[in-house]
C-alpha positions in Angstrom: -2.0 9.6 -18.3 -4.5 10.1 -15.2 -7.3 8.5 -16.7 -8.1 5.4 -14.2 -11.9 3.8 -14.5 -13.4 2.4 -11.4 -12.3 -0.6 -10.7 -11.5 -3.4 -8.2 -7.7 -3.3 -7.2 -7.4 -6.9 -8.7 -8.0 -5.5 -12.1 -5.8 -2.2 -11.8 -4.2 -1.4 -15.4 -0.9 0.1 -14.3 0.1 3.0 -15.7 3.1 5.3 -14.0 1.8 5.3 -10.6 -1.7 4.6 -10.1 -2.3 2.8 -6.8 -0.9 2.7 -3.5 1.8 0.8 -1.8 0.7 -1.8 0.0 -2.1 -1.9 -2.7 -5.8 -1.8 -0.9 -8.1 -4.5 -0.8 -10.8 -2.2 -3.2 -9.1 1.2 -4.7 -11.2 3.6 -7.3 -9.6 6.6 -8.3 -10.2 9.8 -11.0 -8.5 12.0 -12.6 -9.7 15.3 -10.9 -7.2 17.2 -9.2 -7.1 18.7 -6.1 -4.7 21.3 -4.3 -4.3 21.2 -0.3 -3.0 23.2 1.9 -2.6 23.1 5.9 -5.3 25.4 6.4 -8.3 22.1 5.8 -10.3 21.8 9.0 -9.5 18.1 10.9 -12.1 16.4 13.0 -11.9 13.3 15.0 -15.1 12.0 16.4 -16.5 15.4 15.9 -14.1 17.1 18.0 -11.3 19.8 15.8 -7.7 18.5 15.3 -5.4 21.3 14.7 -2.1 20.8 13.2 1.0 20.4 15.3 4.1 20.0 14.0 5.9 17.0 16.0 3.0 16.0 18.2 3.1 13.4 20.3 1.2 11.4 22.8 1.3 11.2 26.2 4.9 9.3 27.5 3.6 6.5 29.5 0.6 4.4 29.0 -1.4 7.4 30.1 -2.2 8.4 26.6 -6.1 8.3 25.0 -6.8 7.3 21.6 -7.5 10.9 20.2 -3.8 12.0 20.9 -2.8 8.6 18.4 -4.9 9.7 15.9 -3.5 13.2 16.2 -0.1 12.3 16.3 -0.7 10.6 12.8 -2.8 13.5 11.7 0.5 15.5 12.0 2.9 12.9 10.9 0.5 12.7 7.6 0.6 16.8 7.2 4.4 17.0 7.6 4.5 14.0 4.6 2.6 16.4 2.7 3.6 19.6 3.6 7.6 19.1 4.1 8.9 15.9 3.2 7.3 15.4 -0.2 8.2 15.3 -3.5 8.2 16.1 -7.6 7.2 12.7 -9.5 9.0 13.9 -12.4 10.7 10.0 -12.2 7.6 8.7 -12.6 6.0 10.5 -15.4 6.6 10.6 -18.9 10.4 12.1 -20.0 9.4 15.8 -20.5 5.7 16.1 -20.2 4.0 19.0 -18.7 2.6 16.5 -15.7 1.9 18.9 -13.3 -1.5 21.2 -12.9 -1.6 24.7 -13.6 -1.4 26.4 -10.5 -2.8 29.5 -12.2 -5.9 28.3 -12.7 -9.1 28.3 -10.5 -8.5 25.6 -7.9 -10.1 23.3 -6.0 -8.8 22.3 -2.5 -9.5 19.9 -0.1 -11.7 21.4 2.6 -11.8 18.8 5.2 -10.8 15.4 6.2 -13.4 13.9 9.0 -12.1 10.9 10.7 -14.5 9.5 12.8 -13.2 5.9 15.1 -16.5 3.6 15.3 -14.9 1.7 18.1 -13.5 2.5 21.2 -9.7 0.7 21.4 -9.7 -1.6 24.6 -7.1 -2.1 26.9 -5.5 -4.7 23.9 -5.5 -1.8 21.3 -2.2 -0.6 21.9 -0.6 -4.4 22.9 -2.4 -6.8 20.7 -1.8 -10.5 20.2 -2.4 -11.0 16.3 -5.5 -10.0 15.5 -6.9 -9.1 18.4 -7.3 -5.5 17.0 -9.1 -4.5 13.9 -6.8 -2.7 11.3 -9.7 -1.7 8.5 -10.4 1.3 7.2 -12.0 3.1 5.0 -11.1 6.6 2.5 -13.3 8.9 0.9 -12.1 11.9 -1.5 -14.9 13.4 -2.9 -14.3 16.1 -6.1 -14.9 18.8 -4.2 -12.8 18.4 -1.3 -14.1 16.1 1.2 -11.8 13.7 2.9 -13.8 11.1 5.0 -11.8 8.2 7.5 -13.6 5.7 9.2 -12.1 2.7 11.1 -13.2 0.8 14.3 -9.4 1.1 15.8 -7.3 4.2 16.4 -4.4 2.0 14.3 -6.8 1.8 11.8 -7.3 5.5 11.4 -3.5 5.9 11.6 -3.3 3.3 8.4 -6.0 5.6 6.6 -3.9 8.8 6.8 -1.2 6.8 5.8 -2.7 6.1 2.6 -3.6 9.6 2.8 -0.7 11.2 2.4 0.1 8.9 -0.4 -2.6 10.4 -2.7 -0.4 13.8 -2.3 2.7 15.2 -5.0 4.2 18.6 -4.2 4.4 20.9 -6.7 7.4 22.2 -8.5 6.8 25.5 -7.8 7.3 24.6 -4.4 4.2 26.2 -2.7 1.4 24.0 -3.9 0.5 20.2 -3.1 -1.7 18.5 -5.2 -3.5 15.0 -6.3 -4.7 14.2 -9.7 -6.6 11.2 -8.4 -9.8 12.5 -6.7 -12.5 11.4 -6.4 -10.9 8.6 -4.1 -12.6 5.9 -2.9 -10.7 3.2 -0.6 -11.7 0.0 1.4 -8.7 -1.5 3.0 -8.0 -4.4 5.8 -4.5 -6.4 6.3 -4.7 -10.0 5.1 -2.1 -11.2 7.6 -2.0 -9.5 11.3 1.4 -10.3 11.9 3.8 -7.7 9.3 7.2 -8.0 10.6 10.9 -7.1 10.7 13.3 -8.7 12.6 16.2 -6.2 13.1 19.5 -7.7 15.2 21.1 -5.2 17.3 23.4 -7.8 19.0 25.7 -8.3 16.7 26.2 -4.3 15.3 25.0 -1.5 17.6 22.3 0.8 16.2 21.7 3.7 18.4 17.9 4.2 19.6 17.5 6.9 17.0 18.5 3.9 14.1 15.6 1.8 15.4 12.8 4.5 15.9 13.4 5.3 12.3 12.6 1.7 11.2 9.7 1.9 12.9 8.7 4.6 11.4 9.4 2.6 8.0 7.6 0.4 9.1 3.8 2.2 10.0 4.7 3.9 6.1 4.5 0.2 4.9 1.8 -0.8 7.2 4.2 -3.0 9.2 3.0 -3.5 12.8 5.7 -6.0 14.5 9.6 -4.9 15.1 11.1 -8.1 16.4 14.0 -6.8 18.5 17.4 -9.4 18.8 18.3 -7.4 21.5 21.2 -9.6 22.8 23.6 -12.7 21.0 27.1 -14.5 22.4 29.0 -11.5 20.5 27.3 -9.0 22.5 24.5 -7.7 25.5 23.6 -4.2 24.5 20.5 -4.7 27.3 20.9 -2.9 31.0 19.7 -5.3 33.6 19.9 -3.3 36.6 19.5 -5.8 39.0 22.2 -7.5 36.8 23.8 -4.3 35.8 27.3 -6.4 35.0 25.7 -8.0 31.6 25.6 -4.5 29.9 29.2 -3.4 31.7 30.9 -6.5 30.8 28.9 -7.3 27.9 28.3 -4.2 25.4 31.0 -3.8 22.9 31.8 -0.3 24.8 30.7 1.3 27.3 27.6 3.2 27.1 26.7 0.9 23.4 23.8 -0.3 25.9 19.7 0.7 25.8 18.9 1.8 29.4 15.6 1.2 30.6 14.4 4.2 29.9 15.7 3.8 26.2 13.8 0.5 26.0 10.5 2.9 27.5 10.8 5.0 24.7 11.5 2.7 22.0 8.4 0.8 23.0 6.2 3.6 23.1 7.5 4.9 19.9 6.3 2.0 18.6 2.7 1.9 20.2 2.2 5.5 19.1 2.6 4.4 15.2 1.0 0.9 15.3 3.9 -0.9 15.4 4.2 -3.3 18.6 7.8 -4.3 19.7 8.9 -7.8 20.1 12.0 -8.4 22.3 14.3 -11.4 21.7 16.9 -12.9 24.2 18.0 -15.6 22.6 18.4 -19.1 24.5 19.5 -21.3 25.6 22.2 -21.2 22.9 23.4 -17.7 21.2 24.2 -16.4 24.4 27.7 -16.9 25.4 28.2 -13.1 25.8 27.3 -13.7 29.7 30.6 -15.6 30.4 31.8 -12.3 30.1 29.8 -10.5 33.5 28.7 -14.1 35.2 30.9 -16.9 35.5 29.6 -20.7 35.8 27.0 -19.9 34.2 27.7 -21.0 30.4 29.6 -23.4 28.8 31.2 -23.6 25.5 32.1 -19.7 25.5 34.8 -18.5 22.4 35.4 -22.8 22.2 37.7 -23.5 18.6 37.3 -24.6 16.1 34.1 -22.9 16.7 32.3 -25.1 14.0 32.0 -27.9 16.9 30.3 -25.8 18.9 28.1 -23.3 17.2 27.0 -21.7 13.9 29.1 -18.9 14.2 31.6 -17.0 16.9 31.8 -17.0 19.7 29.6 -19.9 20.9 28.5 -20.0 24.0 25.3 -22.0 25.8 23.2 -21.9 29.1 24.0 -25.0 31.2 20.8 -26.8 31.3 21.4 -28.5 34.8 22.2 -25.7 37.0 20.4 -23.9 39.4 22.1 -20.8 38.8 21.2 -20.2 35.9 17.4 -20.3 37.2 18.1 -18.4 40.0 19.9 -16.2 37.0 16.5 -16.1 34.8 14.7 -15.2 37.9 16.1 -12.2 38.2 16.5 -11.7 34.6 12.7 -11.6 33.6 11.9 -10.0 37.1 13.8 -7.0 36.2 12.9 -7.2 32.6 9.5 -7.9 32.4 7.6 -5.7 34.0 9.2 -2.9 32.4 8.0 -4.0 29.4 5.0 -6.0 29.7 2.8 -2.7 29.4 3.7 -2.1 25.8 3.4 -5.5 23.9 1.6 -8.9 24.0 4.9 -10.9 23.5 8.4 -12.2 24.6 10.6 -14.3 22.0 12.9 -16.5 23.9 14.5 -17.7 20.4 15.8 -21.5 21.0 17.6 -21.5 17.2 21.0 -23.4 16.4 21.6 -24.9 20.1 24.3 -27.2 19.5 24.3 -30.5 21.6 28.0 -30.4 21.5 28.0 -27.8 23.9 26.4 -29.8 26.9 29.7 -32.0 26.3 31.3 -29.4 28.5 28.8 -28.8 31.2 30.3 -30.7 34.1 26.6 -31.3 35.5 25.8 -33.2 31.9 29.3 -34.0 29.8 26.6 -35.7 27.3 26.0 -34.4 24.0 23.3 -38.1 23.8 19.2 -36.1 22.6 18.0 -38.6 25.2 19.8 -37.3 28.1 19.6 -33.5 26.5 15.7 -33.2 25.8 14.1 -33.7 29.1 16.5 -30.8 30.1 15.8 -28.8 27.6 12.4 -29.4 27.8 12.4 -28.2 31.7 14.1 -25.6 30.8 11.8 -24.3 28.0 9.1 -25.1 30.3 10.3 -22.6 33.2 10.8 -19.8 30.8 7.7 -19.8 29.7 5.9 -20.3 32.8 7.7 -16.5 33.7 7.1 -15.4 30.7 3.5 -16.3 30.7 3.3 -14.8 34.6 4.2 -11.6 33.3 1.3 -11.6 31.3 2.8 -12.5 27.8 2.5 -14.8 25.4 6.0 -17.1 24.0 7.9 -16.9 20.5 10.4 -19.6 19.6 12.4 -20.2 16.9 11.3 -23.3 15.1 14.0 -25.8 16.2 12.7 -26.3 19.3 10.1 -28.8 17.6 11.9 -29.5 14.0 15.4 -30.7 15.8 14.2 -31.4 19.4 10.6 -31.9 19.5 9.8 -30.3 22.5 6.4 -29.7 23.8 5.0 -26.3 23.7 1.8 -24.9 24.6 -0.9 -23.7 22.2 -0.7 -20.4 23.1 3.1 -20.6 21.9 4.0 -19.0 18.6 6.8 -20.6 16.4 9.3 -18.7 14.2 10.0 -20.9 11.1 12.7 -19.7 9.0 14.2 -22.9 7.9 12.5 -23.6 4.8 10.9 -26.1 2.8 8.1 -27.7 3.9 8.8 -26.5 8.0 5.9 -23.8 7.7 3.1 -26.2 6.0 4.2 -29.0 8.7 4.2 -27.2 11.1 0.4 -25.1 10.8 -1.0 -28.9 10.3 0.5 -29.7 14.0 -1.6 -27.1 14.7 0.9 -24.5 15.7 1.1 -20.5 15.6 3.5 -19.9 12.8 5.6 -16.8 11.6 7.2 -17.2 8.3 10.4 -16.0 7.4 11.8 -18.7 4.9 15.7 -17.2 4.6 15.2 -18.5 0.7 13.0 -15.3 0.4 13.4 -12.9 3.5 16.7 -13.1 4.7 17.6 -9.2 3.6 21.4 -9.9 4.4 22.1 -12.7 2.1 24.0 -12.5 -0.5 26.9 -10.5 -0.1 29.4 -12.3 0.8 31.8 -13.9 3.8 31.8 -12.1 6.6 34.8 -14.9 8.4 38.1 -14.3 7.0 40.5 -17.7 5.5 43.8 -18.6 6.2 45.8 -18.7 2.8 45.9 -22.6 2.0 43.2 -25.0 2.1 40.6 -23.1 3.7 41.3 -20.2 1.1 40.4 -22.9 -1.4 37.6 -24.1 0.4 35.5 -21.4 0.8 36.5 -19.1 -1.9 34.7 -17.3 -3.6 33.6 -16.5 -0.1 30.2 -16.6 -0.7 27.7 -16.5 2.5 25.5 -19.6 3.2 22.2 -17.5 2.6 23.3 -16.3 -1.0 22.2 -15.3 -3.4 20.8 -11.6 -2.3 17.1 -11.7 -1.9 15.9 -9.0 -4.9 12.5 -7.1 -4.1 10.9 -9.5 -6.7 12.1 -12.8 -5.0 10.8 -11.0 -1.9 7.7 -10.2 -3.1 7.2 -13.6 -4.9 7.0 -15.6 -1.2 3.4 -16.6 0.0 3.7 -17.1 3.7 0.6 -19.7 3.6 1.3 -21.2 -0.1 0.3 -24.7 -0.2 -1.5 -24.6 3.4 -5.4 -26.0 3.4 -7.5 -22.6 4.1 -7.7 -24.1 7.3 -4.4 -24.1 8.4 -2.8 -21.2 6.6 -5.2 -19.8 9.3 -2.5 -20.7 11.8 0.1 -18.3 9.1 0.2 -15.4 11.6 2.4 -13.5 8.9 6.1 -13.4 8.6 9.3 -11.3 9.6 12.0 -10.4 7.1 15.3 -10.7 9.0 18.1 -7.8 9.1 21.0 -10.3 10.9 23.7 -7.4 11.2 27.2 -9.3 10.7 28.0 -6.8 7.8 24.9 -4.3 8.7 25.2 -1.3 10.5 23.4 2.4 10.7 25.4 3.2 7.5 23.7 0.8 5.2 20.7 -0.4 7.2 18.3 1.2 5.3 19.6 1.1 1.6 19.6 -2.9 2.6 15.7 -3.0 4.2 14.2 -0.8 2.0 12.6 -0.9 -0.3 12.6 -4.8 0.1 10.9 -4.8 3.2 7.9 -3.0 1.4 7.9 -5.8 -1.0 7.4 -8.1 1.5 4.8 -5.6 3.8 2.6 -5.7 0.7 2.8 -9.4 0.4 1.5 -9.6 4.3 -1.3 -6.7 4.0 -2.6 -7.2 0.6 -1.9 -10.7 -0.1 0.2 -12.8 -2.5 -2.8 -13.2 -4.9 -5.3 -10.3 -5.9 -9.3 -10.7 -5.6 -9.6 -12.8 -8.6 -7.4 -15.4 -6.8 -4.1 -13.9 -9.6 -0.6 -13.6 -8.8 0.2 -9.9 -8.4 2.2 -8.8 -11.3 5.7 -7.3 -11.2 4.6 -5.1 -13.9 1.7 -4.2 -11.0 4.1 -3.7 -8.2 7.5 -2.1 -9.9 5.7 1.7 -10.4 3.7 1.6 -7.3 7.0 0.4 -5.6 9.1 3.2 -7.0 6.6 5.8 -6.1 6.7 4.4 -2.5 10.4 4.5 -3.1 10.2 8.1 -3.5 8.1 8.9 -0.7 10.6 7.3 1.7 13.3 8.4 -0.1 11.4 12.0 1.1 11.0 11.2 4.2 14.0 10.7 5.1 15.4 7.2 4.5 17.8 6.4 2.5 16.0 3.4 0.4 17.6 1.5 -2.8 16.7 2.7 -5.9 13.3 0.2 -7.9 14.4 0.8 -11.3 16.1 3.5 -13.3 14.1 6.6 -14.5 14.0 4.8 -18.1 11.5 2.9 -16.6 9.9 4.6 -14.3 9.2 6.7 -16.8 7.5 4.9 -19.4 5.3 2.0 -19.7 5.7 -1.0 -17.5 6.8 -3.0 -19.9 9.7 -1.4 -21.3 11.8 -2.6 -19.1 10.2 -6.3 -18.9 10.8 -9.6 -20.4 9.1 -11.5 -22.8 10.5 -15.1 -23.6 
């Protein structure tokens, strides 16, 4: 059942869980096993690592690249050591899987880890691409582990890999691989690997969104796109506009304080996972009404459908020097605060409904030619303070598909519309991120979340299905190609994609039985690539064993991911539970 020849991963012949997840660019692997125990010697750069459980780095930026490493040498050991698990789902019904621990053993002795490159001051805040992920993984047969990467992230993606390689033991005092020796070299295809997770619309509390991240770095996922605020609610404290939070949050004390923003940030930063917040605007923020008056138009309007895409609407008035003077204050609060963790700011732009400027008694015009040089000024100034803070801008694709505004080069656009919005826009010659809701939408599919009158609208809409429908499966996830179609030229503008968590029925309750494991599906997608080496379609019959494993793992780790397949499958040949026209 162990027996694997050495191969390129594009050729793998999947038996029960062979591989990792996301698969490497080059995997060989044997069938000598190995025990390990936390008694291995740890080097970094030549200098001894010792095992602490729950280390972490330095709060602040004042952190150096050893204590990152560390942090993931002790995030990998408690993996191993604590939060592992039995494969008995993934091996045959029965069979005597496991090693004999009675017999002479061979352990792993060491794992050297040595960083060829020292991170610069972009390491730990990169634009896309600006930081080398690669690594490579040695597991000799008699013990030797071997990292080397140019970055610290990259080391922290070795031992995440790692700790995949590692089963525990039925008894419950051994911890073993049967796949030494190991031999692994591994770079992401796509720098961008993204979730977008809204906290707007349900609160999560900080706790909810550090355990995505750490999701996240287990899937080799480096960008959590934060929509931190939307017209229902403003869960962000301003303190020099500390009534948007007061007024704003759904209750009090539902808000992230700055220092709450500091450590989700950092939290981030310490796993390789770089934090992307969103305000939304100029539309999707009616919530402000609520604090500061004159400010918005359109706020809680009816029939909202004239207005907005959902309840309540809600729009910046383009004209007004208040709400300039309000953006001012906004970024110059916000900003700095968090321009020492990330490269970006998304300022959204999605869904802004001309309608809304019929109300704005500076406008009362709903005409594109009297809205766009507004909004054009408008984008203009936002970006100019978000670039004097030292970021770079994020958009939501509308901007230029509905109102063709002009952005600079440096500008990256969300696309999540669909059809041919990705390939048209990377042959303008713009940044893209993809997240086409026909593939990555992870709440679609389950229904209404607006309640009908009896009557006609009962009629109308039932059987209340949502506009995004149907649900987006792991295999429909993992089928999207973010650059499919592009020339190779332009899918190099393809940063990567997102998969969006919109929370209108999503909560801390279900959050993670509704990511995961389709998230991975799409994490693999953006590290390994859509097609393997040989330029093939990776296989379901590839991905479903390697999937459930990672499953498992997370499942160990404490989140609560959806189930791959039943053990019927998992436990037998791939193709058991396939189809064959």
């Amino acid at each position: 059942m162990w027996s694997k020849p050495l191969l390129a991963v594009a050729a793998l012949a999947l038996g029960p869980v062979n591989a990792l997840w996301p698969v490497p660019q080059k995997i060989s692997t044997g069938e000598k096993v190995l025990f390990i125990d936390q008694t291995l010697d740890v080097t970094y750069n030549g200098d001894s690592i010792s095992y602490t459980y729950g280390y972490s780095p330095s709060s602040g930026s004042d952190f150096s690249s050893k204590e990152i490493v560390q942090a993931g040498v002790s995030r990998a050991f408690q993996a191993i050591f604590q939060d592992n698990f039995v494969p008995w789902k993934l091996r045959e019904r029965n069979s005597d899987f496991e090693p004999d621990v009675y017999e002479t053993k061979t352990f792993v002795k060491s794992i050297q880890i040595t960083q060829t490159e020292k991170d610069d001051a972009s390491a730990f805040k990169p634009l896309a691409g600006e930081v080398d992920e690669s690594y490579t993984l040695t597991l000799s047969e008699d013990g030797q582990a071997v990292i080397k990467a140019k970055s610290s992230v990259g080391c922290l993606h070795a031992l995440e890999s790692f700790l995949q390689l590692f089963f525990k033991h039925s008894s419950g005092t051994f911890w073993y691989t049967p796949h030494a020796p190991v031999s692994i070299e591994d770079e992401p295809k796509f720098p961008h690997r993204g979730v977008l997770l809204d906290v707007a619309r349900s609160w999560f509390e900080v706790d909810d969104i550090k355990h995505t991240i750490d999701a996240m770095a287990w899937n080799k996922m480096n960008r959590l796109h934060l929509h931190v605020t939307d017209s229902q609610s403003w869960p962000l404290e301003i303190p020099a506009l500390p009534k948007l939070a007061e007024e704003g949050a759904y209750r009090k004390g539902l808000s992230y304080s700055p220092e709450d923003i500091k450590g989700i940030y950092e939290y981030g930063v310490h796993r390789g996972v770089e934090v992307i917040m969103e305000i939304d605007m100029p539309g999707h923020i009616g919530v402000v009404e609520l604090a500061y008056k004159d400010l918005i138009v359109a706020y809680n309007e009816k029939p909202y459908q004239w207005w907005c895409a959902e309840p309540p609407c809600g729009a910046f008035r383009m004209n007004s020097t208040a709400v300039y003077d309000f953006l001012d204050t906004l970024f110059e609060d916000l900003f700095p605060r968090i321009a020492p963790y990330t490269a970006y700011f998304h300022t959204g732009g999605d869904e802004l409904n001309k309608n809304d400027s019929m109300l704005d008694p500076d406008i009362q015009s709903n005409d594109t030619e009297v809205l766009t040089p507004l909004l054009q000024t408008f984008i203009d100034y936002a970006h100019g303070k978000v670039r004097d803070a030292g970021l770079t801008p994020f958009v939501w694709e509308e901007m230029i598909t509905d109102w063709n505004i002009t952005l600079g080069d440096d500008v990256v656009v969300q696309s999540w519309l669909g059809g041919t919005a990705v390939k048209d826009l990377a042959e303008a010659g713009h940044k893209v991120i993809n997240s086409d809701y026909n593939f990555w939408y992870l709440d679609c599919g389950r229904g209404q979340w607006l309640n009908f009158e009896n009557g006609e609208a009962f009629q109308t809409f039932y059987p209340f299905n949502d506009w995004c429908g149907p649900s987006k499966s792991w295999r429909l996830v993992y089928s999207h190609d973010p650059a499919a179609g592009l020339s190779k030229e332009d899918a190099k503008l393809v940063l990567g994609g997102e998969v969006a968590v919109w929370s209108e029925t999503i909560d801390a309750v279900n959050l993670d039985s509704l990511v995961w494991p389709r998230a991975s599906a799409a994490g693999e997608v953006l590290w390994s690539g859509r097609q393997d080496s040989a330029g093939q379609n990776r296989s379901q019959y590839d991905a479903a064993p390697r999937l459930a494993e990672m499953r498992e793992r997370m499942v160990a780790r404490g989140v609560r991911a959806s189930p791959v397949q039943m053990p019927f499958c998992t436990q037998g040949d791939p193709s058991e539970c396939g189809y064959t026209p």
